[in-house]
Each structure stands twice: as C-alpha cells, then as structure tokens.
C-alpha positions in Angstrom: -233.6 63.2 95.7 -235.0 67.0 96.0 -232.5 70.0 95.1 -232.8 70.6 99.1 -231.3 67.1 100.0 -228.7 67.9 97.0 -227.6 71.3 98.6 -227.6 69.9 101.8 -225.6 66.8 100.5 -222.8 69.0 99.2 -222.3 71.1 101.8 -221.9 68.0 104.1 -219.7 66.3 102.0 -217.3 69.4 101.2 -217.1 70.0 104.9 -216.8 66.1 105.1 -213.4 66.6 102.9 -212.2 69.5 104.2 -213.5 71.2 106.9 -211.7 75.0 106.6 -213.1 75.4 103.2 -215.4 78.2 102.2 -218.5 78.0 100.8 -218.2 80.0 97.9 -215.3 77.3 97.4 -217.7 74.7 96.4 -218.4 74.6 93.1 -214.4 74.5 92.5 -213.3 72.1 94.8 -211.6 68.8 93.5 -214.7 66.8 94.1 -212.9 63.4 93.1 -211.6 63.6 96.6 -215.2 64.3 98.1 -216.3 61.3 96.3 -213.7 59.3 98.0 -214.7 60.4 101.3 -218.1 59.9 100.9 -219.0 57.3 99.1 -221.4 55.7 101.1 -223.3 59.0 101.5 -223.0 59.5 97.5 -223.5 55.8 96.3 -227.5 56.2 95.8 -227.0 59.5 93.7 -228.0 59.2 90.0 -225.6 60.4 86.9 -227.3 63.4 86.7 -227.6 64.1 90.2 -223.8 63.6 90.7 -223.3 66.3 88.4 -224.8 69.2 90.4 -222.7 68.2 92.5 -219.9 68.4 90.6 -217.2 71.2 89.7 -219.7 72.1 87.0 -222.9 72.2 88.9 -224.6 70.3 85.9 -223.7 67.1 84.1 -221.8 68.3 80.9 -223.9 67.0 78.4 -222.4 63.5 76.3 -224.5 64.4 72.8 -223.5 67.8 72.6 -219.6 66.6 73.7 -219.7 64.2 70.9 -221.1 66.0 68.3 -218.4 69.4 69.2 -216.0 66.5 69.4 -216.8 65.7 65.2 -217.0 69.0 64.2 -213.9 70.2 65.3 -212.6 67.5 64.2 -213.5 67.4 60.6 -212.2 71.1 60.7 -208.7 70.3 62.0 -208.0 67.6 60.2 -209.3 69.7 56.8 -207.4 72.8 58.4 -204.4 70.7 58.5 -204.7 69.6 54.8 -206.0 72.7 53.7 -202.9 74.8 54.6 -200.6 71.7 53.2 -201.9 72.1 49.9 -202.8 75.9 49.3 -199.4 76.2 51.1 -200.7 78.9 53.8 -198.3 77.8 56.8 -199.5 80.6 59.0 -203.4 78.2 60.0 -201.1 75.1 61.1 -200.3 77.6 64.0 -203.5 78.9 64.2 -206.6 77.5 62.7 -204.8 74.1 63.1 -203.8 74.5 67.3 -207.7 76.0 67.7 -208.9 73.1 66.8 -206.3 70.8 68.6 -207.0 72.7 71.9 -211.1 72.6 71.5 -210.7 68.8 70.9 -208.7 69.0 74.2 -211.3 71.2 75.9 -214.5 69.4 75.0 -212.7 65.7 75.5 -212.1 67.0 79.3 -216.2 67.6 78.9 -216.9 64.1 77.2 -214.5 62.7 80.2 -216.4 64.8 82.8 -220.0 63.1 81.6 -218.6 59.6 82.9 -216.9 60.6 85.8 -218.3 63.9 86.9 -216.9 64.3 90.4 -213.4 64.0 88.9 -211.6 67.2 89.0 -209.0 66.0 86.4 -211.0 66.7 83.4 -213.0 69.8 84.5 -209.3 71.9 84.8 -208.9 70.1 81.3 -211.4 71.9 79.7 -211.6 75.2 81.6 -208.2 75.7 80.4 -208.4 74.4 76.9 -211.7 75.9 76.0 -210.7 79.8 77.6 -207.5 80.1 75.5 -208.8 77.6 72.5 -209.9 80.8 70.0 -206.7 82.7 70.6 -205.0 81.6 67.6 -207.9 81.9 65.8 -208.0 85.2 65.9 -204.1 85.2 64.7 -205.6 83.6 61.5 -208.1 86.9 61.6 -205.3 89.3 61.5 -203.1 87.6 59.3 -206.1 87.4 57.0 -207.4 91.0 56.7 -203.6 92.4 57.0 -203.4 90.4 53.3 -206.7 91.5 52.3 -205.5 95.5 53.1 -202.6 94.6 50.5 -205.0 93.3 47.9 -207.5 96.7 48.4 -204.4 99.2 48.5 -202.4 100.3 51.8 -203.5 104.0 51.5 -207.1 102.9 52.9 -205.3 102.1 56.5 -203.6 103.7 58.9 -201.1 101.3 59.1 -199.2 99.1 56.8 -200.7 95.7 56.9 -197.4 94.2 58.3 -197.7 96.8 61.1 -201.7 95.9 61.4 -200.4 91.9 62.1 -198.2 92.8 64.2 -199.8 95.2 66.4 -203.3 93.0 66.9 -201.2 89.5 66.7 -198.9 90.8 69.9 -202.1 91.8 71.8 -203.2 88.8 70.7 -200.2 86.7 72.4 -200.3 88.5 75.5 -204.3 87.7 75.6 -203.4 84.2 75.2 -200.4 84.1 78.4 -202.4 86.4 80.4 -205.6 83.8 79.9 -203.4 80.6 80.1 -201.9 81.6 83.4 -205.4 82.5 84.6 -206.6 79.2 83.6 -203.5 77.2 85.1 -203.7 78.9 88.2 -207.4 78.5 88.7 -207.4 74.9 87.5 -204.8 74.1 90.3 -206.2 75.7 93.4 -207.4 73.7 96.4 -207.3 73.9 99.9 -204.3 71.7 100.3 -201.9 74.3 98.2 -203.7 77.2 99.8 -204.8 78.9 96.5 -207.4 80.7 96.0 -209.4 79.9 92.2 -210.6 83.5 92.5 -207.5 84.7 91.8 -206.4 82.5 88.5 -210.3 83.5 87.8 -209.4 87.1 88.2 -206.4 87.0 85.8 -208.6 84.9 83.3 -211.2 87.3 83.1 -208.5 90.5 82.9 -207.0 88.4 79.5 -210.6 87.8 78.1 -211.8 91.1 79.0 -208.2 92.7 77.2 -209.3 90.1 74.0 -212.7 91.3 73.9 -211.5 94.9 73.9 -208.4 94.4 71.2 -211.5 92.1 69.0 -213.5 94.9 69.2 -210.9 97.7 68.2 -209.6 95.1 65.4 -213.1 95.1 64.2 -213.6 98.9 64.0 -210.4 99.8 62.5 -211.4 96.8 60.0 -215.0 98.5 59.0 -212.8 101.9 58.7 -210.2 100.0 55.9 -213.5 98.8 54.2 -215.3 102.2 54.1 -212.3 103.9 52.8 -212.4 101.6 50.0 -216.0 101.7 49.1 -215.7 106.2 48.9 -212.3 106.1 47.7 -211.2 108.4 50.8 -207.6 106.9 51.5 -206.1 108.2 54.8 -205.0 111.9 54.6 -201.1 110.9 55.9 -200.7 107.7 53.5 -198.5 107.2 50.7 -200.7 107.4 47.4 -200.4 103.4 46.0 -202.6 101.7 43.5 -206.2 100.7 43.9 -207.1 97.3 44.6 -210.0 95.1 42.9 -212.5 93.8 45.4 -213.3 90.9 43.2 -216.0 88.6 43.5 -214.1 86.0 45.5 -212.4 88.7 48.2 -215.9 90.2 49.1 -217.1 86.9 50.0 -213.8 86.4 52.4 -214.4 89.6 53.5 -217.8 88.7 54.5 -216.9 85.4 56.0 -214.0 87.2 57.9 -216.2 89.6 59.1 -218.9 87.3 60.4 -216.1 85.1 62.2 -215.0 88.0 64.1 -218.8 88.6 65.1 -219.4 85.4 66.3 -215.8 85.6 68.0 -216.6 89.1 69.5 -220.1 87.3 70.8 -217.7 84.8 72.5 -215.5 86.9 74.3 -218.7 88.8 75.8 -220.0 85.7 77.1 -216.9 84.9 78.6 -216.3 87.7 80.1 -219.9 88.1 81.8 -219.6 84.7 82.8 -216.0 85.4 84.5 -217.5 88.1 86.1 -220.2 86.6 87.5 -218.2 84.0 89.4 -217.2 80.4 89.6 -220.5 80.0 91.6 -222.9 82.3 89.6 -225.7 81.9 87.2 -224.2 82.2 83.7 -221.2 79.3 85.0 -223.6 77.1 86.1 -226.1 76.9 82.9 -225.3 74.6 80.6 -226.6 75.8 76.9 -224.9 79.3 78.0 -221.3 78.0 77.5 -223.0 75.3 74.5 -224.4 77.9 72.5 -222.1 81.4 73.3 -218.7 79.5 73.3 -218.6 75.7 71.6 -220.9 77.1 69.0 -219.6 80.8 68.1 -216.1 78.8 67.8 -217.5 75.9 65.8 -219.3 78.9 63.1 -215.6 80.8 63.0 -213.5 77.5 62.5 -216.0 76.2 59.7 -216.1 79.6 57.8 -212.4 79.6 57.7 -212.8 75.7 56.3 -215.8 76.7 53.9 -214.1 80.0 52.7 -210.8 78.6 52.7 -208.0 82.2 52.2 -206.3 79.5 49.4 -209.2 79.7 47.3 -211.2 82.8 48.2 -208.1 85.4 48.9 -204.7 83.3 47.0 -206.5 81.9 43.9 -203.1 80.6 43.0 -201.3 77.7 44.2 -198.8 78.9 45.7 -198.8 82.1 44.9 -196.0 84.3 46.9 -198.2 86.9 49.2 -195.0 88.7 51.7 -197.2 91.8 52.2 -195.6 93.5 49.6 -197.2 96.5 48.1 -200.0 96.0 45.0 -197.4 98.2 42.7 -194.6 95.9 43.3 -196.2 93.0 42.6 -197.6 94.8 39.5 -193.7 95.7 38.4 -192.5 92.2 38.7 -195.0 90.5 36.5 -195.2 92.9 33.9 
C-alpha cells in the first residue's frame, strides 16, 4: 500500500471514529478504537504498515525494545544489589526507580510492536520514558555533593548539603511538573475534551526547566573542579583542609561527568522533540528517540553500575559519609 493510500487511510478512519476531531489530533488519538471501527478497511494492512498509523507513526521497533529491555535490566537488578551491599541507600531511590521506570517505558514499546494501534501502551511509555532519568540525576547530585566533601568545601560556593538540596528540589519539581505533563497528555481524547497539546506543553516546560538546572549543575560542577586543580578556594568560604583527588575519585569524577553529558544530550533531544510537536519530524523518527534518549540513559545507568560510588568514591564498607567536613572526620579518627 503506497504512503498516499496510508495518509488517506488515516484520515478516513480517524474521521470514521470521530468525526469533530482535528487533524493535527492524529497522531495522538487512541487508535485502538479506530481499529475497532475499521476493521474491515484496516484488515489487509501489514505490521509495519499498521504502525504509521499508529500513535507513533512508526512501528516501535521489537530488537531494539528487547535488547533496552536487558540492559536495563541487568543494571537494576545490579543497582539494587549494589546499594545493598556497599550500603549506599540513596540509588534504591534513584538509580534503582530509573531503571524500574525505563523497564516500564520500553515494555509499553515491546507491547506497542504487537499491538500498535493500541493506545494503552503508547501513554505507558510516553510517561515512563519522559520522567524515567529524573532520579537519576538525584544520584548525580548526591554524588558530586560527596565528592565536594572529599576535595574540601572551600572550592564551592555552597556547602555540599546545600548543593544536594538546592539541585535535588529542582530536581523534584522537574520530575511533577513532567509527570503531570505526561499524565495529562497520555489521557486526552476527544471523548474527555482534552487537548494533548496542553499535557505536551507542561511536559516540555519540566524538560526544558531540567535541561536548564542540568546545565547550571554542570557549570557550577566544572567551577568546584577548577578551584581544586589552581588551589583558588572561593573568596567568602571558610578556610578547611585540602582534599586528595586520588586515583579512584578522578575516575568517578570522570564517569560522573560523562553521565551528566550524555544526560544533558537527553534533555536537548527531548526538549527539541517536545517542541516540535506530537505530529513533527523529530517524534515521528524512530532512531531519534533510540539513540538520543534509550541510549544516553542506558550509557548514564551503566557508568553508575561500572563505576559503582561504593568502590570508586566509599572504598570502605560501610564507611559513614553524613557530609561532614574533611577536618572532622580527620579529628575523630586520629
């Protein structure tokens, strides 16, 4: 069947289903319930074929579902044992509910591949996959606020409890602003009188706020690290003793800061692909979303795995790390 006859096809059968809606509507409509009025019109349509017309406007693709499906996988379930035995509780929360939610996102995807005119699984995954690296970022903050205690507090301009706390709030409203997006979106259709634009509006007002607190996170990050390397602690700190940036904390430096690349990469994509529109370009091709979202994610979940903070940043087994200054710590071993 030619991409004319497609077009034509589903513009027939969305009309066919509900007659008011709009065409920019299309590609967000809940198609199970085209399917069901058409099925005589759609029986002769191959897999592929069924897909453009679909929520997606592709077939999600079953190899790459399954092979994001084992990754992530592998990482949550060695996330989960990971923070179990180097006892860092904070990546059950984070690391750990990443990984839970991309399983989520790229089952709804898997789900999608079988029945792709079912609206069910594509809200699944829009949802799931949009807010999925949130917490994963936590784990960023959490991590570098502990690596300004091991380098010295004077080489930020805030304490590392203040840093976590500052970046991980942003963080949080990031995450409701994009879930309520997402819910919203998901759950729009003619018959409730929603519009998707709107939850896609909110959506891309929480990823655009994420990319811009990722980015700031990233500079004031680079600032902490230069101050180090010159020795040139912040004019208005407290004077405090000089860290070691041992062998193992520049490689979770490293690894930190190419997870926050890949992350920042991510939240670009997303938000040019939000603000190009549920019916645009970027939304609608495929290896866009495989390669700028499933894979950036998959890189900053496995460093985290391969350059586990329990080995790289807490050397010891349960070793007590409360953000307490280097000089304390100092005082109560000696």
């Amino acid at each position: 069947m030619s991409t004319v006859q497609l077009s034509l096809l589903r513009v027939t059968a969305v009309q066919g289903a509900v007659p008011h809606c709009r065409l920019d509507q299309v590609h967000i409509r809940p198609v199970k319930q085209i399917a069901m009025s058409n099925s005589t019109s759609l029986d002769g349509l191959s897999r592929e074929e069924l897909g453009k017309l679909s929520a997606y406007n592709y077939l999600p693709s079953q190899t790459v579902a399954i092979i994001m499906l084992v990754l992530f996988g592998i990482s949550t379930i060695a996330h989960t044992g990971q923070s179990v035995y180097y006892r860092r509780w904070f990546l059950l929360p984070t690391a750990v509910l990443c990984g839970v939610l991309e399983l989520l996102g790229w089952a709804g995807r898997l789900w999608s591949y079988h029945q792709p005119l079912n609206f069910e699984p594509f809200q699944m995954q829009i949802t799931c996959t949009i807010i999925a690296p949130t917490p994963l970022l936590a784990a960023t903050f959490i991590i570098f606020g502990h690596i300004i205690n091991r380098l010295g507090n004077m080489y930020s301009r805030l304490t590392p409890k203040q840093y976590m706390i500052l970046f991980c709030t942003f963080d949080v409203v990031s995450l409701v602003v994009q879930g309520v997006g997402g819910g919203l979106a998901a759950t729009a259709s003619e018959e409730n009188g929603r519009d998707p634009r709107t939850g896609g509006n909110i959506m891309l007002g929480g990823i655009a706020f994420q990319l811009l607190v990722i980015a700031v996170f990233f500079i004031c990050a680079i600032e902490v690290i230069y101050r180090y390397l010159k020795d040139r602690p912040v004019p208005s700190a407290v004077p405090g003793e000089r860290g070691t940036l041992t062998p193992k904390l520049k490689i979770m430096v490293g690894a930190l800061a190419l997870s926050t690349i890949v992350l920042l990469i991510r939240a670009i994509y997303r938000t040019i692909e939000l603000a190009d529109g549920w019916t645009g370009r970027i939304i609608s091709t495929q290896v866009y979303f495989n390669v700028l979202d499933g894979a950036m994610v998959i890189i900053a979940i496995w460093l985290l795995n391969i350059f586990h903070p329990g080995v790289f940043l807490f050397p010891e087994l349960g070793l007590r790390d409360s953000l307490e200054k280097p000089e304390s710590r100092a005082s109560s071993t000696a």
